[in-house]
MDTraj code that builds the backbone (N, CA, C; nanometers):
import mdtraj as md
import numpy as np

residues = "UNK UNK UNK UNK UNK UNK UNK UNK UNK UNK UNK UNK UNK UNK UNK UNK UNK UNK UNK UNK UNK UNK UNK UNK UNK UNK UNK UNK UNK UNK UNK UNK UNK UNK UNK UNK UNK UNK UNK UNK UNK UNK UNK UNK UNK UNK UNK UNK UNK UNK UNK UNK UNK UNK UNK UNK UNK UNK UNK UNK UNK UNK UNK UNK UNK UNK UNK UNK UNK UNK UNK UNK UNK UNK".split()
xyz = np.array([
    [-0.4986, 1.9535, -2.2831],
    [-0.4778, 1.8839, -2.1576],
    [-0.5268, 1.9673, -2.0400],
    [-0.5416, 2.0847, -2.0796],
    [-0.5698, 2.1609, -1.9223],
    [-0.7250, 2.2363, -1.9021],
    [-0.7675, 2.2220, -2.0817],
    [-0.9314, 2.1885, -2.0315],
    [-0.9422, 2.0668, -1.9491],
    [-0.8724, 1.9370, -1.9846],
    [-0.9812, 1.8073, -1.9073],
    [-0.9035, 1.8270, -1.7514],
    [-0.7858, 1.8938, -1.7414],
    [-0.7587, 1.8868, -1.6020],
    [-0.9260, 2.0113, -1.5197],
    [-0.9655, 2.1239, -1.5948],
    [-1.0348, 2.1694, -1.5526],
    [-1.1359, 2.1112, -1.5195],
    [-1.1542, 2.0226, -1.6075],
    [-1.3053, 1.9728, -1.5854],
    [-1.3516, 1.8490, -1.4446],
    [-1.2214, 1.7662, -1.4644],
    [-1.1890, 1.6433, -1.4080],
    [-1.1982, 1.6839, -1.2407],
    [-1.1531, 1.8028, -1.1710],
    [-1.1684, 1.8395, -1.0605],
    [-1.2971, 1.8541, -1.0390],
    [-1.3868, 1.9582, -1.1110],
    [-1.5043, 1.9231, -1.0178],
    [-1.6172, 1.8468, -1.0128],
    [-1.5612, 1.7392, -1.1675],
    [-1.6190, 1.6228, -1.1512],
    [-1.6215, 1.5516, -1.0320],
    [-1.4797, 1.5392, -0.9557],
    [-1.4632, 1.3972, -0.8943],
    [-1.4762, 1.4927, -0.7419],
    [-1.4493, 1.6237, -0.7478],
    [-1.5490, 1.6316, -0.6534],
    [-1.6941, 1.6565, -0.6061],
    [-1.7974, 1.6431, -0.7288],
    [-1.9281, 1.6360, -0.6806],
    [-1.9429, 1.4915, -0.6996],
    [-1.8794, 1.3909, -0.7175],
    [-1.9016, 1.2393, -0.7218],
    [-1.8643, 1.2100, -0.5595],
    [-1.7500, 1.2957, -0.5125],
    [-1.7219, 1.2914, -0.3751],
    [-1.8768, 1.3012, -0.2681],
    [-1.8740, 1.4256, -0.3370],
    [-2.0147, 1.4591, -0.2660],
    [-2.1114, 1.3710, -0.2539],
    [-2.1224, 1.3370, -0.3537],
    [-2.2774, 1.2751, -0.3471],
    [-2.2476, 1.1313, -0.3634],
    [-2.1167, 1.0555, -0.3447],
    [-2.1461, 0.9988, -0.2887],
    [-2.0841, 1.0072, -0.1305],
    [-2.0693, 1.0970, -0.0568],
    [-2.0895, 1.0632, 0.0800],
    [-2.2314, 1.0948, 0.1481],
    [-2.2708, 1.1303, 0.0432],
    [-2.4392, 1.1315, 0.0892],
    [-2.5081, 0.9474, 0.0993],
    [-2.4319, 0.8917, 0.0353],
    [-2.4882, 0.7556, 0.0593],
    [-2.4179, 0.6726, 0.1334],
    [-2.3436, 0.7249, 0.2232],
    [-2.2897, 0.6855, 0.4011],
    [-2.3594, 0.6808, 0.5123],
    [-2.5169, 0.7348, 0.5011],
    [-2.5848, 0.7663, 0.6341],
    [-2.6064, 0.6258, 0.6985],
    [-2.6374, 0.5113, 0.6403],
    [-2.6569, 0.3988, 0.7013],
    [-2.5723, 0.3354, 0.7084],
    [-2.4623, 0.3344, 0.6913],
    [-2.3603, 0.2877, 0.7063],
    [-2.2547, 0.2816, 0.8396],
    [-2.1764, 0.1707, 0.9049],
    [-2.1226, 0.1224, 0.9851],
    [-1.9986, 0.2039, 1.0205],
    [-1.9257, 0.2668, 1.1193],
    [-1.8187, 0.2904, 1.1339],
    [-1.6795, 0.1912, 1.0764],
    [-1.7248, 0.1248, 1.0527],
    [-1.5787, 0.0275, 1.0122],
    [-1.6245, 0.0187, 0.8345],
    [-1.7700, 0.0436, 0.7894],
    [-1.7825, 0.0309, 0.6608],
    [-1.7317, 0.1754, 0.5934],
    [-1.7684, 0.2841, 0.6870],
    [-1.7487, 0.4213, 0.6554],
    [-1.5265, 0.4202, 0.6461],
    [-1.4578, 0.4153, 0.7483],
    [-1.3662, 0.3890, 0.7514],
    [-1.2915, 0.3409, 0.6340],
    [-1.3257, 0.2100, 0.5831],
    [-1.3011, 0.1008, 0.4898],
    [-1.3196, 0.1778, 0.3526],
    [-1.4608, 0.2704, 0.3116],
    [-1.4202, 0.3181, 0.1976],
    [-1.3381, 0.4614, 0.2050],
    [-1.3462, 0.5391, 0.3311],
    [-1.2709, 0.6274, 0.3233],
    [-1.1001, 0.6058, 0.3022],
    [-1.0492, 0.5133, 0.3383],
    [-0.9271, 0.4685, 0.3183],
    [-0.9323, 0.4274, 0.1575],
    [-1.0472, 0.3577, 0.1014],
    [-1.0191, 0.3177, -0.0573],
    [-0.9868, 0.4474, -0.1218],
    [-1.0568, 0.5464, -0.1063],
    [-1.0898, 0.6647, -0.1681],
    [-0.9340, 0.7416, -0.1872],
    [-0.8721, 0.7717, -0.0124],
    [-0.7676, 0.7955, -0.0080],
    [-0.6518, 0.7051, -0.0612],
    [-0.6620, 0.5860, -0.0272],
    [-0.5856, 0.4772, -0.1384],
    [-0.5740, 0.4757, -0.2763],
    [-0.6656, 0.5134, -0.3297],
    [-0.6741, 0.5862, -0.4813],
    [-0.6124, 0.6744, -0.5544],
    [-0.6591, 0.7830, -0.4420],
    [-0.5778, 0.9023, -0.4798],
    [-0.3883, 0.8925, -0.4871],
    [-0.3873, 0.8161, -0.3782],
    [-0.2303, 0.8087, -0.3338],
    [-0.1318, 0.7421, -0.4207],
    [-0.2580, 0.5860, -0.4825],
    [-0.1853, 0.5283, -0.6415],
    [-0.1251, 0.6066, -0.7009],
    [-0.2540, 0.6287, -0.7511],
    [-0.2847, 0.7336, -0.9114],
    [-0.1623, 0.8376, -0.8657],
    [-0.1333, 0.9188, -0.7669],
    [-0.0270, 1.0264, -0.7765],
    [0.1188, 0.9339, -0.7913],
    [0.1418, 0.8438, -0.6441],
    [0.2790, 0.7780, -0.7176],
    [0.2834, 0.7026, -0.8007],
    [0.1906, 0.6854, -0.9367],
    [0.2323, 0.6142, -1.0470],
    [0.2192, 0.7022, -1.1191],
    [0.1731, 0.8070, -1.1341],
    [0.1293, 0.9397, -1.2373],
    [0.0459, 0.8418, -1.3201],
    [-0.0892, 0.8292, -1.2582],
    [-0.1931, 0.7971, -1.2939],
    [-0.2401, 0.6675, -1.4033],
    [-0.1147, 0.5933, -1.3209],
    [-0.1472, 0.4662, -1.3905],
    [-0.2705, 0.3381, -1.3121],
    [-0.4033, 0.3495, -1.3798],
    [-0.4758, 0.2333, -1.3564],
    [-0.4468, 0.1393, -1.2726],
    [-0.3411, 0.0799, -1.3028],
    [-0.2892, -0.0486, -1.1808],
    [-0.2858, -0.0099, -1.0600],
    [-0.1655, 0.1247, -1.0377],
    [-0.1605, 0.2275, -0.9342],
    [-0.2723, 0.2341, -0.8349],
    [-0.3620, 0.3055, -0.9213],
    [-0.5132, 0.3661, -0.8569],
    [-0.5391, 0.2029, -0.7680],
    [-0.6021, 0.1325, -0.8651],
    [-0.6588, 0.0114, -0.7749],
    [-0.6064, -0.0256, -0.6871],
    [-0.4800, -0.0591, -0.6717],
    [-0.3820, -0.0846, -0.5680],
    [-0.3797, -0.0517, -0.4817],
    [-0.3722, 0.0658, -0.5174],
    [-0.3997, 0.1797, -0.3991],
    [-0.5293, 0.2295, -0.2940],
    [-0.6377, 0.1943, -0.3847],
    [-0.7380, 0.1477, -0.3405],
    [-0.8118, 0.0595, -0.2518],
    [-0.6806, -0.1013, -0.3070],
    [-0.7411, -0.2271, -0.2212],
    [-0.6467, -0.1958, -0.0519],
    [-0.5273, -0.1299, -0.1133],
    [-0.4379, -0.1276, 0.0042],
    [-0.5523, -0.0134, 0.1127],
    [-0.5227, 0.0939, 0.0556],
    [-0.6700, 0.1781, 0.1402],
    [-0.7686, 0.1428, 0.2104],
    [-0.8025, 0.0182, 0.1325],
    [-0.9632, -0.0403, 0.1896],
    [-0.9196, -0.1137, 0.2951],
    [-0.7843, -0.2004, 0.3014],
    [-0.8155, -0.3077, 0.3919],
    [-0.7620, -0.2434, 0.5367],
    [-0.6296, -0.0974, 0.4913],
    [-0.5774, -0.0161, 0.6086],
    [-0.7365, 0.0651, 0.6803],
    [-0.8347, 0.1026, 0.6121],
    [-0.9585, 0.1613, 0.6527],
    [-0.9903, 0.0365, 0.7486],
    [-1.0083, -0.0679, 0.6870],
    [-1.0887, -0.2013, 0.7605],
    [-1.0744, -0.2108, 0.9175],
    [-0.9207, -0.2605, 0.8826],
    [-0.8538, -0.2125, 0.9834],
    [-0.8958, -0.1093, 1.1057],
    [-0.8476, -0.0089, 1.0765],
    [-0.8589, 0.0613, 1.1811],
    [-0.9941, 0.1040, 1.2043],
    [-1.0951, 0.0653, 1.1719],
    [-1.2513, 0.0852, 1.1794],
    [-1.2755, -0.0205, 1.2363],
    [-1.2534, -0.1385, 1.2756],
    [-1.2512, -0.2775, 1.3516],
    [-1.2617, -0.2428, 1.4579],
    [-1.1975, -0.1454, 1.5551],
    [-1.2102, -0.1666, 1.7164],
    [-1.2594, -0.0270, 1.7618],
    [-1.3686, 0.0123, 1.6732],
    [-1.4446, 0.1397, 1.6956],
    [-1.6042, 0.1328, 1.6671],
    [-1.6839, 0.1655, 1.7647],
    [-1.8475, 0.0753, 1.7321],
    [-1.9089, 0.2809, 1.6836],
])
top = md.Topology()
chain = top.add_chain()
for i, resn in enumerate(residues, 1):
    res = top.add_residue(resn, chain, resSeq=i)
    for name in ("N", "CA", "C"):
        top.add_atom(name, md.element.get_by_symbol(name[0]), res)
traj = md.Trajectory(xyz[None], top)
């Protein structure tokens, strides 16, 4: 278990990486919107101890609180 915890970190952070490399054209309220999914994710997955349903949930809730507050910012 604590090889894949090793590994799993700097997987998901060079997926981080690269993909915020594919944000440059992107909208303040689109940028917003997935930064909240991302953080919505994370926030599942910890209060369910990494249950699938969790993650997504957490995700859609993320996306639409990002939406949100990226709406009245150009």
């Amino acid at each position: 278990m604590k090889t894949i915890q090793k590994i799993i970190f700097p997987v998901l952070a060079a997926t981080v990486l690269l993909g915020a490399a594919g944000c440059e054209n992107m909208s303040h309220r689109e940028k917003s919107m997935a930064v909240g999914a991302g953080a919505g994710a994370v926030g599942g997955a910890v209060l369910t101890g990494g249950s699938a349903l969790g993650t997504v949930g957490g995700a859609a809730v993320g996306g639409v609180i990002g939406n949100e507050v990226g709406k009245n910012k150009k």
